[in-house]
FIKE-654064 format. One record per atom (N, C-alpha, C): x, y, z. Coordinates in steps of 0.02 Angstrom, whole numbers, plus 50000, padded with zeros to 5 digits. Each point is the difference from the previous one (the first is absolute). Example, Ala and Ser with C-alpha at 12.3 -4.5 7.8 and 13.67 -1.06 7.14 Angstrom:
residues 2
506604971650390/499555005950000/500455006050000/499825005349964/500425005950003/499615005550037/
***
This chain:
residues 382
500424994150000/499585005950000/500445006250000/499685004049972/500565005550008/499655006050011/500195002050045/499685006150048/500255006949977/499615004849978/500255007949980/499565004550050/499894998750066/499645004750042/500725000250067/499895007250005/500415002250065/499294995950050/500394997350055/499524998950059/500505001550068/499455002150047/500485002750047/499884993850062/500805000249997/499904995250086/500285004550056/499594997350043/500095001150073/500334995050048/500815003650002/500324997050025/500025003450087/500034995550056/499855002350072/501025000650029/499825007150024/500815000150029/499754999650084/500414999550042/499895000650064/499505006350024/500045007449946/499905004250019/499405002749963/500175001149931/499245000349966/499844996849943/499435000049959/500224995149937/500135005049946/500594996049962/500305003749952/499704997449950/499805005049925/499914999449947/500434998449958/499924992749964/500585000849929/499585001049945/499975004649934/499904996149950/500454994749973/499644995549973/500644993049971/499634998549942/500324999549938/499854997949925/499944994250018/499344995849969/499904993150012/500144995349951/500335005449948/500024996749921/500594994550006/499744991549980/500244995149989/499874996249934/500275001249932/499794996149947/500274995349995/500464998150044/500544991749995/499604995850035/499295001350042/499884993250040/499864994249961/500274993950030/499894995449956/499274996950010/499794996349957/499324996649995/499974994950073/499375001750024/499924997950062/499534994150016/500214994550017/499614993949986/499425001750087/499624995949990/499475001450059/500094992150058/500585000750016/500204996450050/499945003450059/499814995850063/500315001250066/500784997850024/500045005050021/500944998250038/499914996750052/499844994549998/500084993950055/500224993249953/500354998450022/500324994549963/499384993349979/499575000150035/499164993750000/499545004549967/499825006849981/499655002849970/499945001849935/499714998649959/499705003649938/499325000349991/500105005149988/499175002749971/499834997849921/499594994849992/500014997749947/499625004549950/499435002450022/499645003849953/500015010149997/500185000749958/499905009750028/499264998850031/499915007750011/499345003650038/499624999949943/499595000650035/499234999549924/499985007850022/500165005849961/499945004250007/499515004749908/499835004750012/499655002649922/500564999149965/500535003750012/500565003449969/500634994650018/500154994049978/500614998650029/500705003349993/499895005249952/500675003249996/500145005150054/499555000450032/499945003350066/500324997650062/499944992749999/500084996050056/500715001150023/500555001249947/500445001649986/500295005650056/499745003050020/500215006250044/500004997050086/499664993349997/500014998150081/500524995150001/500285001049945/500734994450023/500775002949981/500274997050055/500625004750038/500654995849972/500405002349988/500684997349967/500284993250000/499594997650073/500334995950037/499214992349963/499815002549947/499204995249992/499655000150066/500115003250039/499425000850040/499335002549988/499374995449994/499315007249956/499605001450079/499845004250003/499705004150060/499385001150008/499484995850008/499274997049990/499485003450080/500225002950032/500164999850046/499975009450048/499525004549993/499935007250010/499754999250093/500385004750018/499505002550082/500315007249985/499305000850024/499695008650004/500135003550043/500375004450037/499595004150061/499535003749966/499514998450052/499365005350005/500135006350039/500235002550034/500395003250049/500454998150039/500225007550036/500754999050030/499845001550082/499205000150009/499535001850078/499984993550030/500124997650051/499944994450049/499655001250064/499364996050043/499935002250047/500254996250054/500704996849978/500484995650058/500705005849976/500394996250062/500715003449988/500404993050022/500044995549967/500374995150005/500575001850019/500384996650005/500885002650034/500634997549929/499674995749974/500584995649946/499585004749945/499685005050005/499835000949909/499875010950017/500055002050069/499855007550003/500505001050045/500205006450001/500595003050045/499675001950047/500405001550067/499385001150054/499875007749983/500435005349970/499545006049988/499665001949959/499724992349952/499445002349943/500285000449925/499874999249967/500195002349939/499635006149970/500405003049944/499815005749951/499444999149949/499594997450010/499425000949957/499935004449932/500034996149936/499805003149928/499625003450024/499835006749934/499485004550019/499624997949969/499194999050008/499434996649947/500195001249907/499915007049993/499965000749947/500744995749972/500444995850015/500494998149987/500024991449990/499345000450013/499954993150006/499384996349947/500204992949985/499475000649934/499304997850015/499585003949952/499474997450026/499734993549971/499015000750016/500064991549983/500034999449922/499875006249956/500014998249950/500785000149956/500415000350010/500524999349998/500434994650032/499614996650052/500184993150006/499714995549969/499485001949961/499714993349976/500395003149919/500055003949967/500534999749944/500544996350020/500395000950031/500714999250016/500004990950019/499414998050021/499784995050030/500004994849945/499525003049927/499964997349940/500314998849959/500575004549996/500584998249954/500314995050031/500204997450054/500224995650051/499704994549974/499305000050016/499634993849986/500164997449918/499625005049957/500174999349941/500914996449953/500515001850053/500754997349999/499954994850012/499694996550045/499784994850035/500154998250069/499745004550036/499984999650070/499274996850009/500064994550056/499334996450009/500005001450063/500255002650042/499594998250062/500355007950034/499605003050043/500085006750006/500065000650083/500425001850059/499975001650081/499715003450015/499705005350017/499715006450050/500434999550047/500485006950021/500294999450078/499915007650001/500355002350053/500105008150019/500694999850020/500055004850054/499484999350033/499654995650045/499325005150021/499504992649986/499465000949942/499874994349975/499515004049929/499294998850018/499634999350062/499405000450005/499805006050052/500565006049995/500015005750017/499525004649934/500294997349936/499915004549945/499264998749996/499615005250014/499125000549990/499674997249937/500575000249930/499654996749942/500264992649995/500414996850044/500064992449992/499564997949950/499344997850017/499514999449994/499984999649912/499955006549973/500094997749928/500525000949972/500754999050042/500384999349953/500164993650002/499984996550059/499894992349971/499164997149949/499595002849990/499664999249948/500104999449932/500355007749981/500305001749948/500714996049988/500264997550050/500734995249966/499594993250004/499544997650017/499874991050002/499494999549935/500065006949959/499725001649925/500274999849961/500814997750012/500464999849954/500054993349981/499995001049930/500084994549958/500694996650002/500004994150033/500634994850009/500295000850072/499775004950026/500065000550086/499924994450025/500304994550023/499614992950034/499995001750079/500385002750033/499995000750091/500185009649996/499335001350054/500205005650058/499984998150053/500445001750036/500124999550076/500495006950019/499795000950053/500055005950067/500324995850049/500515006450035/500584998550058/499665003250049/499754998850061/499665006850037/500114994450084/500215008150026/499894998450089/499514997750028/499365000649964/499284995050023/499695003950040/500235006250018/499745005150050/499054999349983/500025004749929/499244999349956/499634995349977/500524996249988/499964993449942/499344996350001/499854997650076/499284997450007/499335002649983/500165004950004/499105006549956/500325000349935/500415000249987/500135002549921/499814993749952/500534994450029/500184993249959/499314998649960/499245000550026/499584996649949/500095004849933/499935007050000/499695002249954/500785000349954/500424999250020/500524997649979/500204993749945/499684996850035/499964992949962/499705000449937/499165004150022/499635001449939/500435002749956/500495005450004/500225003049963/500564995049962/500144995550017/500374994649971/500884998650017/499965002250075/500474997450041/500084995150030/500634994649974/499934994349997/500434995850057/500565005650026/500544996650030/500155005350051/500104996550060/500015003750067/500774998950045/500175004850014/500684998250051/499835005850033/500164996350055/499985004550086/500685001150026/500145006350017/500485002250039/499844996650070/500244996750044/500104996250083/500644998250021/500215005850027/500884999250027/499774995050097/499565001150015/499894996050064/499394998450008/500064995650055/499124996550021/499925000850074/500365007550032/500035000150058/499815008749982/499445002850042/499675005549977/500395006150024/500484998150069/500305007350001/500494999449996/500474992249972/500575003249942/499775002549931/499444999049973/499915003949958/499745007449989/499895000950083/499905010249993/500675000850009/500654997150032/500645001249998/500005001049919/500054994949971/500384997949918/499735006549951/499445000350006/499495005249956/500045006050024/500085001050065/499945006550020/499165001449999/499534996050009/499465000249992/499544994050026/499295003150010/499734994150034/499424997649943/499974992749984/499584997849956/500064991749994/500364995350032/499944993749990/499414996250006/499715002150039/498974996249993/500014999749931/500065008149967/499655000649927/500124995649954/501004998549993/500264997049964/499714992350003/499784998250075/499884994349971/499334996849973/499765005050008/499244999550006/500044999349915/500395005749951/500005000849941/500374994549970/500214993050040/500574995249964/499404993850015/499725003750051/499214993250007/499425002149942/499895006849985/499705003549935/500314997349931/500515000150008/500144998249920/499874991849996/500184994550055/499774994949984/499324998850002/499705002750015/499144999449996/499835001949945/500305005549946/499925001349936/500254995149955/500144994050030/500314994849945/500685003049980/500505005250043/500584998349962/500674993950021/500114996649957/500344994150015/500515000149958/500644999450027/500215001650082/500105008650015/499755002550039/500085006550025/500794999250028/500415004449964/500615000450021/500305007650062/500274995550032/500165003950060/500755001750015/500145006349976/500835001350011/500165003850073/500564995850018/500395001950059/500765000949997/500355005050013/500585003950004/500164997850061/500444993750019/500474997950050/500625004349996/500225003050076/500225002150022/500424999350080/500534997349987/500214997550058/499835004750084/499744996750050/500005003550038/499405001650018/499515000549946/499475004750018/499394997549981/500114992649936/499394996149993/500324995149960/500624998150023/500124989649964/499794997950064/499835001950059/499764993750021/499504999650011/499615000349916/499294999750006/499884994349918/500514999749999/500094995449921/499604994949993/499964994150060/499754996150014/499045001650009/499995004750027/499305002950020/499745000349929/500175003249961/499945000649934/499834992449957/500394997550015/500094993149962/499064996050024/500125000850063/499394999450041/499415000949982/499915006349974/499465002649976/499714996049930/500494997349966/499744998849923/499904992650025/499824997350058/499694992950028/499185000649993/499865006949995/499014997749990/499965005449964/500495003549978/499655005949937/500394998949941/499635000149925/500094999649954/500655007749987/500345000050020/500435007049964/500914996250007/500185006349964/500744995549970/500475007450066/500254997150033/500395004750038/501165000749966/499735005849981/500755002949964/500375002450045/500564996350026/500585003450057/500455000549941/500215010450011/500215001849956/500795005350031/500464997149974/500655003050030/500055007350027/500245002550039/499935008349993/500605003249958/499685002849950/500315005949948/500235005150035/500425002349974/500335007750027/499525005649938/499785003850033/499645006949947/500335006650037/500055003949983/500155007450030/499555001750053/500195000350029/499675003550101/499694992750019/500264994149989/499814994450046/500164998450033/500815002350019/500624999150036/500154992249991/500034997649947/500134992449985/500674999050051/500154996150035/500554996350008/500074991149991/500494998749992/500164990149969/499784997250055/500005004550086/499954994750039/499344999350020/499415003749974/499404999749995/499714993449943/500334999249937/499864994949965/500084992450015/499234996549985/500024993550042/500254996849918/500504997149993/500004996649929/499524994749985/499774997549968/499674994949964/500144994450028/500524998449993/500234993550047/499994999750046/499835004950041/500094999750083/499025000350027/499775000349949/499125001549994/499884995250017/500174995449932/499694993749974/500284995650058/500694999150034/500294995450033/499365000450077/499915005050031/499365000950045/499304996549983/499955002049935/499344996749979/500174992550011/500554998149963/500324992250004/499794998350077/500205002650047/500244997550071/499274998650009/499535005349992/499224996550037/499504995149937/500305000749964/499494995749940/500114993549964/499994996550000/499864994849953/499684999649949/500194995149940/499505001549945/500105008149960/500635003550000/499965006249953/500444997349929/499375001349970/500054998549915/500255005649950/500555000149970/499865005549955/499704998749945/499585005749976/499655001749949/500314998949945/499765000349921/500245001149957/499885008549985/500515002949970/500165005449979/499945003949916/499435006249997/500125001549931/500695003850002/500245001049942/500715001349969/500315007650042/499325004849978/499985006250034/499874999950078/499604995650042/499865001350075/500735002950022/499685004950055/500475003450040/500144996250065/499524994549994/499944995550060/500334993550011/500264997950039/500134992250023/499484998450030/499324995249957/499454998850050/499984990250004/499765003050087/499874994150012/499344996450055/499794992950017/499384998550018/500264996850065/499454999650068/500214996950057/499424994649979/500064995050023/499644994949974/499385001350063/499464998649995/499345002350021/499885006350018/500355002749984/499795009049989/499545000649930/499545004650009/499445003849940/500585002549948/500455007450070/500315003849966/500884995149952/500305006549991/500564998649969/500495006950034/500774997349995/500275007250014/500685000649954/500185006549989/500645000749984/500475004149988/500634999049979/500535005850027/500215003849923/499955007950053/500195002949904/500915002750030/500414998149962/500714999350004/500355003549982/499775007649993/500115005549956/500955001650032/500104998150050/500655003750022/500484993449998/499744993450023/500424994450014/499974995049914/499594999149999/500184997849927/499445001849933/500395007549984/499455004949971/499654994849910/499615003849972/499604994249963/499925004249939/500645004349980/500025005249962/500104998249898/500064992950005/500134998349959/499184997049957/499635000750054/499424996849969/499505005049987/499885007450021/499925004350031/499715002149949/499075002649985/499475001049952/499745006150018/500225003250064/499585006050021/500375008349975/499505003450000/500075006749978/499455004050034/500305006950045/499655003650044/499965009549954/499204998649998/499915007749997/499885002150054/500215004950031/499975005150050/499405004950011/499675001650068/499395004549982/500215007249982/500715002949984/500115005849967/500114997249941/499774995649964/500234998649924/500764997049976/500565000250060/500724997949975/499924991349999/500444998849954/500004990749991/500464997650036/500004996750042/500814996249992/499814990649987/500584999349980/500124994249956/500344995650052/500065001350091/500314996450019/499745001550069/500114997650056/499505001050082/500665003850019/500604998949999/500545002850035/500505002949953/499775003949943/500355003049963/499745007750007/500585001949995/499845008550022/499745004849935/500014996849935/500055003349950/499114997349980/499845007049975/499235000949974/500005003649946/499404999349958/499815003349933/499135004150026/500025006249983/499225003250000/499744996349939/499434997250014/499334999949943/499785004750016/499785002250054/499425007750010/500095001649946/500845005450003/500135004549985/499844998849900/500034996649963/499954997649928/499474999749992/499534995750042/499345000149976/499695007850018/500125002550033/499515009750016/500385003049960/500644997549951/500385004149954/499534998249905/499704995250019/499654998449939/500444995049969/500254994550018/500324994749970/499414995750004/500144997849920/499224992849977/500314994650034/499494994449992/500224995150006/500554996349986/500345001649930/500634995749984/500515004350039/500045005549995/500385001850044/500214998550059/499334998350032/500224997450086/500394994550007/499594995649957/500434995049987/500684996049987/500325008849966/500694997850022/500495003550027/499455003050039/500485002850064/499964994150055/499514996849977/499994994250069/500474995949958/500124998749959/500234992749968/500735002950027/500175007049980/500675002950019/500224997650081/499605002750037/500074999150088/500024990750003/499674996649968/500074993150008/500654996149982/500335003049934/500594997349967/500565002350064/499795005550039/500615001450030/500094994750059/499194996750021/500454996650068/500404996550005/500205000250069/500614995450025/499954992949990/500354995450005/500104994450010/499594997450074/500415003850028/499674999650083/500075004750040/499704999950069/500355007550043/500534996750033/500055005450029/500945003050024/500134993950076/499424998350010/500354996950072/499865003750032/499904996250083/499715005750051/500375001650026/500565001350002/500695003550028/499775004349962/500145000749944/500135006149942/499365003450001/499244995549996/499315005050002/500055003250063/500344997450071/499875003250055/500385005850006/500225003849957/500695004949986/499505003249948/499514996549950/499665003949946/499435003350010/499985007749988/499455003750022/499504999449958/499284997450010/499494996549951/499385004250034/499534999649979/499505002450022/499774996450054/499685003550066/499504995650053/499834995949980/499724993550021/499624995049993/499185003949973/499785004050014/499285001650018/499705004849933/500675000349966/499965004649931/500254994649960/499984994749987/500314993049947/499284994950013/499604999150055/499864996050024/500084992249979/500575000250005/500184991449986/500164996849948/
***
């Protein structure tokens, strides 16, 4: 592909973010087969997309194709988690800076149309944003869309989730860092665990199967609740995700807070019998696995101990409109800014195809990300 649009990235210094323009023009790339980079993976068939010459822009140097969009809906939370907000708040976009819904459902469509099938909602939290409601309508209208699913703290989730569903939301994950109610006004900085669970007993009553439940282990302050967890998926249908802690800017990441993967699973080992692993699609971010007479399922996402960057299908628009092509890469491209400049459709297209050819192989390592100034957790959401 060969790219003739200036696009601007936003690169993060310790201090403020600096502007580059950078020429994206590449006419040497070579022809890009639609493999996954996992040595057991191929994707045998392209995307059934209108345009397959389109499809072309969601795959990255490395044959990686990127099937695979989460949204923030906003950058407003009514938790203050500790692993994803600084304790003095973050800087809030100004509205008018942020896109609206009709500009997410463009931006949404060319995506789909490339061949993105399955679309996130995060923030944020995204059942803050008052038009949820039809902007998951208007994306589960998209032709070749197969899954929406939403990331949310569960605060709302239980009044919202039906009319939700109607709207054609299909896939649910719950934020639950504990199952002990006032370490979680510690963790959140807020009081609401009744709600959360009330909204993880709501979504299974709506038939979603398995309601997935993510938890951010953290030495010290909730691994020794791993087991409790494990516990839970003995009479409820939901898949529980113990998920490494990431370093983001104002989380104060340190290594000796991270429970590794192996040191998870070896606990789970000590009280269980009967843990099966799952089989795995090519892309999961997950090592999943089953306790034998458990409903549920649980599993570990390995992002710092043995990262999964090679298999890696996702691509994040931001609720100010910037892309990034990577969870812990500091470097972003504006869509806002092109589409309110009057760029058509083919155009967008390869400014994204541009931002896609550039990613990495993998990220830097958490030595090196914990040194890299990236945006909050709460402005990426995930």
């Amino acid at each position: 592909m060969c790219c003739n649009y200036l696009i601007m990235i936003l690169s993060f210094s310790s201090q403020t973010r600096k502007i580059m323009w950078n020429s994206m023009t590449d006419a040497t790339s070579p022809a890009l087969s639609r493999t996954y980079a996992t040595p057991c993976a191929t994707l045998t068939e392209a995307p059934s997309v209108e345009n397959p010459a389109a499809s072309d822009m969601l795959v990255d140097k490395f044959g990686r194709m990127h099937n695979y969009l989460r949204i923030s809906l906003t950058e407003r939370c009514n938790l203050r988690c500790q692993y994803c907000m600084p304790d003095e708040g973050v800087e809030l976009t100004p509205s008018p800076q942020l896109l609206s819904q009709d500009e997410i459902i463009r931006l949404a469509s060319i995506f789909v149309g490339a061949g993105v099938d399955k679309i996130r909602l995060t923030g944020g939290e995204p059942t803050i944003r008052k038009d949820i409601d039809d902007i998951c309508l208007r994306l589960s209208s998209l032709m070749g869309l197969k899954k929406l699913a939403i990331t949310t703290n569960g605060l709302t989730l239980a009044k919202r989730l039906p009319r939700l569903k109607e709207c054609g939301l299909n896939l649910v994950n719950i934020s639950l860092d504990t199952l002990v109610p006032a370490k979680f006004e510690f963790m959140t900085r807020r009081k609401g665990h009744e709600r959360v669970m009330d909204s993880i007993d709501a979504a299974i009553q709506l038939g979603y199967n398995p309601v997935k439940v993510n938890c951010v282990i953290m030495r010290g302050i909730n691994d020794d609740e791993i087991c409790d967890f494990v516990e839970l998926t003995r009479e409820k249908p939901i898949n529980v995700r113990f998920i490494e802690f990431m370093p983001f800017d104002g989380n104060v990441w340190n290594v000796k807070k991270l429970v590794p993967y192996a040191e998870m699973m070896d606990r789970v080992l000590q009280k269980y019998r009967g843990v099966r692993r799952l089989k795995d699609h090519p892309t999961d971010t997950a090592k999943n696995f089953m306790v034998d007479g458990h409903l549920g399922t649980i599993s570990f996402i390995t992002s710092m101990t043995e990262h999964f960057c090679s298999g890696c299908n996702r691509l994040r628009l931001l609720a100010d409109g910037n892309f990034k092509v990577c969870l812990f890469g500091p470097s972003e491209v504006s869509l806002r800014d092109p589409l309110r400049s009057g760029v058509d459709d083919s155009g967008m297209r390869e400014i994204i195809g541009c931002a896609v050819k550039r990613k990495k192989a993998a990220h830097a390592g958490m030595f090196d990300l914990a040194k890299t100034t990236n945006r909050p957790m709460i402005h990426i959401g995930g």
